[in-house]
N, C-alpha and C positions, 0 to 999 in steps of 0.2 A: 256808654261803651259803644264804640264802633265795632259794627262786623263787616271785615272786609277779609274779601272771597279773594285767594290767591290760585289763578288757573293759567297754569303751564305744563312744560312734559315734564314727568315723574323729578327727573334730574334736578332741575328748577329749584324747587322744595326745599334742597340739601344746602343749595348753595345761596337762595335770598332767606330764608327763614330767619335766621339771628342777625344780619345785616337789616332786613327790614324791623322787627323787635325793636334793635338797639335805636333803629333811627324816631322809632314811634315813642319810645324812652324819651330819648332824649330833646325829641316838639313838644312831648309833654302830654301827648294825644294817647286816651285809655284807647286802646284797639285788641278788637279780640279774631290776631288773623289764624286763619284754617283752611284746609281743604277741601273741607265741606260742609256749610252752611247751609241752611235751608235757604231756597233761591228767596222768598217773599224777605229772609230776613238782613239781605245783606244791603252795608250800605256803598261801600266801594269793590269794584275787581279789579286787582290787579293780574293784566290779562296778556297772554301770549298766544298767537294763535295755533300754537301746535297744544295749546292746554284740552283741557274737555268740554270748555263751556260753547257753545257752536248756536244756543237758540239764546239772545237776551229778555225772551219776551217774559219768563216768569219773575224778572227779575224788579217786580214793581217799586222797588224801596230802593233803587240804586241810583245814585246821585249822579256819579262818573266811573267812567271805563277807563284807565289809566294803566299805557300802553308797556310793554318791557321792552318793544323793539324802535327804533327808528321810523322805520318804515312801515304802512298799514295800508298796503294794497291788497291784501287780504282778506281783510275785516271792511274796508269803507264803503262797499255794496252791501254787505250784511240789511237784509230789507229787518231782522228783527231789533238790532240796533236802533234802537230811540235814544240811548243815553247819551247825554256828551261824552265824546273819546277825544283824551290825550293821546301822543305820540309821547316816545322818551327823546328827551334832547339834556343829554347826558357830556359833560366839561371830559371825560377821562373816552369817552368814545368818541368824542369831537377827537380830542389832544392824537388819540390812536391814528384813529382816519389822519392826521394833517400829516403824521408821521410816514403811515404808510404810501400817499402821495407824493411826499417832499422825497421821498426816497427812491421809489423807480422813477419821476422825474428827472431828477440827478443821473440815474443810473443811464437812463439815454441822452439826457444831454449830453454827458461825459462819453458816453460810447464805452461805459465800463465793459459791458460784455467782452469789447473786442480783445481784451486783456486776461479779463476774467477767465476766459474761453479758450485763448489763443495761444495757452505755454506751449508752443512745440518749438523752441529756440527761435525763434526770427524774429529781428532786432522793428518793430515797425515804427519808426519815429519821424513817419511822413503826413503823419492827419493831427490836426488837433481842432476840440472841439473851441464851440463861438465862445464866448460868455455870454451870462446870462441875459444882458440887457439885447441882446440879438436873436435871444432862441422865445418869440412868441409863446406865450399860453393861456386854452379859451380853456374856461370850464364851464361847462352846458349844468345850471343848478345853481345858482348861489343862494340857497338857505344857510344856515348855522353850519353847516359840512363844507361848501361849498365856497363860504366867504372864510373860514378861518384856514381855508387851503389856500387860497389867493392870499390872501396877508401873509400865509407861510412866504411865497413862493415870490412874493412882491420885496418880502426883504431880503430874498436872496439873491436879491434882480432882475427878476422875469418881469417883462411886460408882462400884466395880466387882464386878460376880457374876461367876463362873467355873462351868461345870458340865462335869463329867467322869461318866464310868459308873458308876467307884467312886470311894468316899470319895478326898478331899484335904483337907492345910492348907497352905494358902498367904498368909503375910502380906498383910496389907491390899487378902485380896481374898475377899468372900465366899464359900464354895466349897457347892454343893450340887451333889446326885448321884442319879443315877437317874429314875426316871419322874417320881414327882411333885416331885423335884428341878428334873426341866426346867421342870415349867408353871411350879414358883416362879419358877426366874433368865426365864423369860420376860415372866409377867405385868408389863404396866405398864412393858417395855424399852423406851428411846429410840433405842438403838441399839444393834445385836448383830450379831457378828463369830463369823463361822464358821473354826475351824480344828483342826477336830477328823479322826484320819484318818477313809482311805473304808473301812468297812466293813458288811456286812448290815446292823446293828443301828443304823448312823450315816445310810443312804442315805435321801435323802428329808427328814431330821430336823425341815427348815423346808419346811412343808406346808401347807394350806389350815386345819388347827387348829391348829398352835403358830403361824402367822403370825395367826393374832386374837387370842392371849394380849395380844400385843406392844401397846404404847400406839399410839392413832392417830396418822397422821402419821411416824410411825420411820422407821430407816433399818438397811439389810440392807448391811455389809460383807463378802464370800465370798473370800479368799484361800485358802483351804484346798483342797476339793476338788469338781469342780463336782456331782456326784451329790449332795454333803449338802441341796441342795435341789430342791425339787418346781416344775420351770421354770412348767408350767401355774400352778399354784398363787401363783405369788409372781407372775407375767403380771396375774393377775386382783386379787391385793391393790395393785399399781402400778394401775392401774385403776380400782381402786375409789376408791382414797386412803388406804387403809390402813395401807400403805406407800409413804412420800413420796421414796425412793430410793433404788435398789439399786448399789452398786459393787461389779462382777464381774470376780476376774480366772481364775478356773478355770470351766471348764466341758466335760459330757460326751464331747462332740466338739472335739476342737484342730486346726489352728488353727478359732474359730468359724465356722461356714460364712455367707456374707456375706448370703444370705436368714434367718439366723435374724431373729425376732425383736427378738432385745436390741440388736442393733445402730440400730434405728431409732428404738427407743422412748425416748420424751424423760425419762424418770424411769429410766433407765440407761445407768449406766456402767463401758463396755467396756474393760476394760485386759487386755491379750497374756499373759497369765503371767509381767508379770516383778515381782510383788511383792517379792520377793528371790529369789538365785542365789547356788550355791556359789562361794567363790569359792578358789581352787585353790592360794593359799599357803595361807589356814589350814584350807582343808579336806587337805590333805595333810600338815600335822600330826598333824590328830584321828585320820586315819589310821593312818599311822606310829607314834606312841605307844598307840594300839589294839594294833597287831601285838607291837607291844613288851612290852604287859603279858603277851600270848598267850604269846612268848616269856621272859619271867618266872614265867610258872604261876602269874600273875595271873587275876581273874575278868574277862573282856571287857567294857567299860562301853558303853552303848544297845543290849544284848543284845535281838532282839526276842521279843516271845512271840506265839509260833505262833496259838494258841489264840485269844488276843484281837485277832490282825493287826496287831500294833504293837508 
């Protein structure tokens, strides 16, 4: 019998408990999960970092940390963490995120707002927007979020650039790397989509110099995480006209405090952090068959690495 420690916020409990059950049911794996296990006796946590577990060190019987969120720039300093940690990379949080991408893309390629926005009777049938094989787009990230947003966006016609730290290939999506990687997938973008994770070498990444590579007029997608860009910096390209619109749904401080800035300014748009969310039938599979390879003497798949924070 497995004991595996489920630590998240209260809420959590309500909504993975019979989802995760059912899945352990049905891999066939005896688990005996709870809330509260004595730390010496557990062998897996399934772990959020808003839960209560904060120090790993008592937790000497624990195989893997296996994560509920995406992202775990939270957790990957944790000096008590010796356990291997998973990340969730999750088909139904992927499929969300491609959605919610493919869709305020669209919404500035097309210049929907101006319509959306504009009932006050006047007839404007003087612009129309490119197609897509002319509207450029770099996405700064191509992991599993990142490449299944370019494949969205590649069959819809966009040129698509990807850029990562290190080398990639990724079908029909241009992939460049590193510094002067970035100024290339930047220069002359019409539109660029951050979702690359937060780390030292990422915070900042859209700045007051790579936001001028970008063609005039562009547009700033941010689902990812809100430090990848430089808030002053992209303030003053919105301003200028540099940048003809920002859609943000991370940012440094959560929920955004209601004097910030972005909330008032008319060339941006505020969304809560719900670009996508786990959702907790298939994220409690990905789970469960994780622990299951573990108990296989299988290798752990979205193993992170320390070193690079991801």
């Amino acid at each position: 019998m497995l004991n595996v420690l489920f630590s998240a916020k209260p809420a959590a409990w309500a909504e993975y408990e019979a989802p995760l059950k059912d899945a352990f049911a049905k891999a066939g794996l005896a688990a005996h999960l709870s809330l509260d296990h004595a730390p010496a006796d557990v062998d897996y946590i399934i772990f959020a970092p808003n839960g209560p577990v904060k120090d790993f060190r008592p937790y000497t019987k624990t195989k893997a940390v296996m994560g509920l969120w995406a992202g775990v720039e939270t957790v990957v300093d944790n000096e008590t963490l010796t356990q291997p940690l998973c990340r969730l990379v999750d088909e139904s949080l992927t499929n969300g995120m491609v959605e919610w991408v493919t869709g305020h893309t669209l919404r500035h390629h097309l210049g929907m707002d101006t319509h959306i926005l504009g009932q006050d009777g006047v007839w404007r049938d003087d612009s129309f927007p490119p197609v897509a094989a002319n509207r450029p787009v770099t996405i700064l990230g191509i992991g599993a979020l990142g490449a299944a947003c370019g494949q969205a966006l590649h069959r819809l016609g966009f040129p698509v650039t990807g850029w990562s730290r290190s080398p990639k290939d990724i079908a029909n999506i241009r992939c460049l790397h590193g510094d002067a990687g970035l100024r290339a997938a930047l220069t002359d973008a019409q539109v660029v989509i951050l979702l690359l994770p937060q780390t030292p070498e990422t915070t900042n990444i859209l700045n007051a110099e790579t936001l001028a590579l970008m063609a005039k007029g562009s547009f700033v997608i941010n689902p990812g995480r809100g430090p990848l860009i430089d808030d002053a910096a992209l303030l003053q390209a919105l301003d200028s006209g540099q940048i003809a619109h920002a859609t943000l749904d991370v940012f440094r401080t959560e929920p955004l405090p209601q004097d910030d800035p972005y909330w008032a300014h008319p060339k941006v748009t505020v969304t809560p952090h719900i670009a996508s969310t786990t959702r907790p039938e298939t994220a409690a599979e990905v789970i469960v068959e994780n622990i299951g390879r573990g108990e296989a003497g299988k290798p752990f798949r979205f193993l992170v690495d320390r070193g690079r924070g991801y």
